[in-house]
C-alpha positions as CSV (number, residue, x, y, z in Angstrom):
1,X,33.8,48.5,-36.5
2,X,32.2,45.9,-38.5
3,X,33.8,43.1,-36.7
4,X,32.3,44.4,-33.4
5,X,28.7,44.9,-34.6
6,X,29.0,40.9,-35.7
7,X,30.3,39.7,-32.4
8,X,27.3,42.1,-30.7
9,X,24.9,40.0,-32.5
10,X,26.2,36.4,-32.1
11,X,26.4,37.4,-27.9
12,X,22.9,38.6,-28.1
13,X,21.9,35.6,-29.7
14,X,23.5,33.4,-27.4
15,X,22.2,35.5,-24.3
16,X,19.0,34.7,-25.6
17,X,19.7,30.7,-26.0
18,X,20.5,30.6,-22.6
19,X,17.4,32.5,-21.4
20,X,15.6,29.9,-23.5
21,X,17.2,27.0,-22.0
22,X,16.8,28.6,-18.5
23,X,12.9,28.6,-19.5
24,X,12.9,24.7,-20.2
25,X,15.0,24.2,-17.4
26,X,12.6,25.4,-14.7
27,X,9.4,24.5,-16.5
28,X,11.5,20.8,-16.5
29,X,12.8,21.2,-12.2
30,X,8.9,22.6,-11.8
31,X,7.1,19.2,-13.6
32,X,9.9,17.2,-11.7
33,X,8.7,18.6,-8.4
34,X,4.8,18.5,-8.7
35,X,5.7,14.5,-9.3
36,X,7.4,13.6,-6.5
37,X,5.5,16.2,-4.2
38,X,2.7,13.7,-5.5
39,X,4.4,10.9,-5.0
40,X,4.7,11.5,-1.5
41,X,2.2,13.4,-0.6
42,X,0.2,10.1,-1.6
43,X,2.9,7.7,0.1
44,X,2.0,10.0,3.0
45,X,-1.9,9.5,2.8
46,X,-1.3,6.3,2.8
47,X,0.7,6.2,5.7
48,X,-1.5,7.9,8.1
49,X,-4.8,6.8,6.8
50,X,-6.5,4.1,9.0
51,X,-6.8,1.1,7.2
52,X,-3.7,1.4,4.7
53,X,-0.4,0.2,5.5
54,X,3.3,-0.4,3.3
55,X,5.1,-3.4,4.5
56,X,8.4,-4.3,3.3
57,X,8.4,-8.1,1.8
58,X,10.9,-9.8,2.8
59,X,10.4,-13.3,1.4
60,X,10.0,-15.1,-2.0
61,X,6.8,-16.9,-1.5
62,X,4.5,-14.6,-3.8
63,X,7.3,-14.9,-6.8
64,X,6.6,-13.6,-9.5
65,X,3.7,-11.7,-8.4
66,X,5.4,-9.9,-5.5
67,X,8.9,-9.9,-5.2
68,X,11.6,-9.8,-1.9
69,X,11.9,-6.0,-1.8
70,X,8.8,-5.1,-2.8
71,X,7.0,-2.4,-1.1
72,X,3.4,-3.2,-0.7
73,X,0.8,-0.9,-0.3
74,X,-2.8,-2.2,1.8
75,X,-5.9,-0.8,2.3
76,X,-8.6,-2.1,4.4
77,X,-11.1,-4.6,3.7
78,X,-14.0,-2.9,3.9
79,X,-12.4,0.1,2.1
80,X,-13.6,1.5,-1.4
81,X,-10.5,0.0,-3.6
82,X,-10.4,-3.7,-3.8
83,X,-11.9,-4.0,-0.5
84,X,-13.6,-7.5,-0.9
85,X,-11.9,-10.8,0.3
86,X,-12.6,-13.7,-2.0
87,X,-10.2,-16.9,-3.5
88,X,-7.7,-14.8,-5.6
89,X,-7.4,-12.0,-3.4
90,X,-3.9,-11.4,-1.9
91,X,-4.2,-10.4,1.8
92,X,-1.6,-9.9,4.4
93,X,-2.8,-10.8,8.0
94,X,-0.9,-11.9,11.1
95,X,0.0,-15.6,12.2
96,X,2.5,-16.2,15.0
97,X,3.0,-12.4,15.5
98,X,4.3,-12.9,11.7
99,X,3.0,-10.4,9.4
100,X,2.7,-12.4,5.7
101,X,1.3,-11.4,2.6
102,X,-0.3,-14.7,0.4
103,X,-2.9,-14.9,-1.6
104,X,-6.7,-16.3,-0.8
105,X,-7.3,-20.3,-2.2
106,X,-10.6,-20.4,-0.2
107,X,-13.1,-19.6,2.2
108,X,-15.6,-21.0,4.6
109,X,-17.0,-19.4,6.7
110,X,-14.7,-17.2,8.7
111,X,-11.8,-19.4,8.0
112,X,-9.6,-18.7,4.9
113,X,-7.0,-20.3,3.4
114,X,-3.9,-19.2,2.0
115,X,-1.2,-20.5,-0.2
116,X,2.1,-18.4,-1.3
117,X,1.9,-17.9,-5.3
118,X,5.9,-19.9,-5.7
119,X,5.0,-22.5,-3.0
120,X,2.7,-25.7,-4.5
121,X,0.7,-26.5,-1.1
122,X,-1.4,-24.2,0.8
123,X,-0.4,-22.9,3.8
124,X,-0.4,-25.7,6.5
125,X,-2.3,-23.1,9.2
126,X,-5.8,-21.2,8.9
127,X,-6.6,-18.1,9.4
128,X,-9.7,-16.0,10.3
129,X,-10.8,-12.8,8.9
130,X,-9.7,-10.7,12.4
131,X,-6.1,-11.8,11.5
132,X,-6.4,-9.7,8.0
133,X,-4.6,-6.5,8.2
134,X,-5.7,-5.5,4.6
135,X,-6.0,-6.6,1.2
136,X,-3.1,-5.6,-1.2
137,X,-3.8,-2.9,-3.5
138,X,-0.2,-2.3,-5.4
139,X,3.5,-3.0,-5.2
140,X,6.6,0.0,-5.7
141,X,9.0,-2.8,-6.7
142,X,12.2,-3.1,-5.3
143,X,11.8,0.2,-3.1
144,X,12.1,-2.0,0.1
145,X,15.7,-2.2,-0.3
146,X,15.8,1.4,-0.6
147,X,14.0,1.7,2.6
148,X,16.4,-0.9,4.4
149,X,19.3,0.8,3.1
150,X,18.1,4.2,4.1
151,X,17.9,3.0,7.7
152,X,21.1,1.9,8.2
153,X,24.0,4.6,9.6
154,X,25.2,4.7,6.1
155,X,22.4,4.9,4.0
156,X,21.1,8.0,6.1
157,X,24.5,9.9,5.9
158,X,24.5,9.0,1.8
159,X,21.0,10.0,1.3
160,X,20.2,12.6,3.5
161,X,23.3,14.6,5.1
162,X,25.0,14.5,1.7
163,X,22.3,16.0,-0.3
164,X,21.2,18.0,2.0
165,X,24.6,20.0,2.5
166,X,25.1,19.7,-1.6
167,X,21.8,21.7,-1.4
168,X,22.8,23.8,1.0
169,X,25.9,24.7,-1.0
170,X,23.9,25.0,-4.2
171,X,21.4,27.8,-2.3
172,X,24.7,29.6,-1.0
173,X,26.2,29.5,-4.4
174,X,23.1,31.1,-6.2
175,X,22.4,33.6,-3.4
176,X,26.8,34.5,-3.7
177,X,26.1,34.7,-7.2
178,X,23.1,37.0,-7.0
179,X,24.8,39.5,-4.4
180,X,27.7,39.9,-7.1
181,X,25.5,40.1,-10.4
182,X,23.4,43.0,-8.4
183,X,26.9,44.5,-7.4
């Protein structure tokens, strides 16, 4: 009878570990969930807010600043976060039906110069401040491969139809589990 009563008291006391660790667990999956519902709910403002664009980089002309892969976030120049164009100022705008992303060497008048932060002359053409799409405001590095990937038959069966159907199984597997614990 003794021997019973000890292993009552250790199984309590693990029951309540794993209540415990059930606690952190959700508190843990809850935190995780508020941050990437913020994450995208502000990649999302982004994205249909006038003005503010992401552009995948696809060259290495702003090295080291901005990287090939890159995803770079604009906003517009007239717009309440680093709206101002001046010499320093990386901008992308459009030349040749090309969009390209360089930073500001000068200005005068409407006519601005540009010169690529890993290339030693500016660039050879000039632009004018209609061909600005906006002025860059940050970088998610190396999310533009992500994106690429993503697009691609494989990347969309690998990141969406595969975790979608493993969380499809996981719902199915809690709701099994419930119906027998209840039973």
């Amino acid at each position: 009878m003794h021997i019973f009563n000890r292993q009552r008291k250790k199984d309590t006391k693990s029951n309540e570990d794993k209540k415990g660790r059930g606690r952190k667990m959700k508190i843990f999956n809850r935190i995780v969930l508020a941050v990437l519902v913020l994450i995208l709910g502000g990649l999302a403002f982004i994205y249909f807010m006038p003005g503010y664009n992401m552009y995948l980089v696809r060259s290495e002309s702003m090295t080291p600043y901005i990287k090939m892969g890159d995803l770079i976030i604009t906003g517009p120049m007239d717009g309440p976060i680093k709206g101002e164009v001046k010499p320093g100022t990386v901008i992308t705008y459009v030349f040749s039906d090309d969009l390209i992303t360089h930073r500001v060497q000068s200005i005068e008048g409407d006519t601005i110069v540009t010169k690529g932060d890993a290339v030693e002359d500016p660039d050879p053409w000039q632009i004018t401040m209609s061909d600005v799409r906006g002025v860059y405001l940050f970088k998610i590095p190396s999310v533009g491969y992500i994106t690429r990937f993503i697009q691609t038959k494989t990347g969309w069966f690998i990141t969406i139809i595969i975790p979608g159907a493993l969380l499809t199984l996981w719902l199915v597997k809690d709701i099994v589990k419930e119906a027998f614990s209840e039973a």
